[in-house]
GUROVEX-812140 format. One line per field, with one value per residue (C-alpha): residue number from 0; z, x, y. Coordinates in steps of 0.2 Angstrom, whole numbers, m for minus. Layout:
N
pos = NUM ... $
zz = Z ... $
xx = X ... $
yy = Y ... $
//
This chain:
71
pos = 0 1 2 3 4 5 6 7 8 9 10 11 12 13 14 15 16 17 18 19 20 21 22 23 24 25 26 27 28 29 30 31 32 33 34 35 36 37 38 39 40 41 42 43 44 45 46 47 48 49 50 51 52 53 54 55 56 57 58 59 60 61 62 63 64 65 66 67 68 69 70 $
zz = 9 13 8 m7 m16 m22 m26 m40 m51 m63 m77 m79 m91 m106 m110 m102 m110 m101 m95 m83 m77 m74 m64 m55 m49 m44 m32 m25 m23 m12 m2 1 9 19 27 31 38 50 56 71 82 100 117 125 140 158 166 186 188 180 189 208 205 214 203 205 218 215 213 227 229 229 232 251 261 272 289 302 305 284 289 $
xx = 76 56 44 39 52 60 80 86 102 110 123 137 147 145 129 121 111 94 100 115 103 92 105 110 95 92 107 105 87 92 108 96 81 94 102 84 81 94 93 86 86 93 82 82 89 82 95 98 88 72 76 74 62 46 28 17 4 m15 m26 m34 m53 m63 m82 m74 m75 m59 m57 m72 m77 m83 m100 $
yy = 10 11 m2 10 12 m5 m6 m1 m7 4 m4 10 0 m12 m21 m35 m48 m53 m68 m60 m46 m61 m69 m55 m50 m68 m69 m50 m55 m69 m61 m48 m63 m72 m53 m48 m64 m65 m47 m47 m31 m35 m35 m20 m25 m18 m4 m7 8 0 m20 m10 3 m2 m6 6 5 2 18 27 19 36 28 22 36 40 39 36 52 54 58 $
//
C-alpha cells in the first residue's frame, strides 16, 4: 500500500456496532505499528568482487605540465 491511500476494511457479513469497529481498528492499527516497527530491510552485504577491488586512484593533475621536456 503507498502513503496515499490508507487501509481500508470492508464488513461482508452481519452488522457491527461502533464500539467493535472501534475496537478493531484499534488492534489492526496497533499490529500494523508494532510490524512496521520491526521491519527492518537487511544490510547489503559487500560481494568478494567489491571487498578486493582496488579504490580508485586520484585524478590526473592537468595544470602540472608532464615530463621535463613540456616547454
Amino acid at each position: 500500500m503507498s502513503a496515499e491511500q490508507p487501509p481500508t476494511i470492508e464488513i461482508t457479513q452481519g452488522s457491527a456496532t461502533e464500539e467493535e469497529l472501534a475496537a478493531l481498528i484499534a488492534v489492526v492499527s496497533d499490529a500494523y505499528a508494532r510490524e512496521e516497527a520491526g521491519a527492518v530491510a537487511a544490510e547489503a552485504r559487500p560481494s568478494a568482487w567489491s571487498r578486493t577491488q582496488r579504490a580508485m586512484r586520484a585524478p590526473l593533475r592537468r595544470d602540472i605540465p608532464w615530463g621535463r621536456f613540456s616547454g
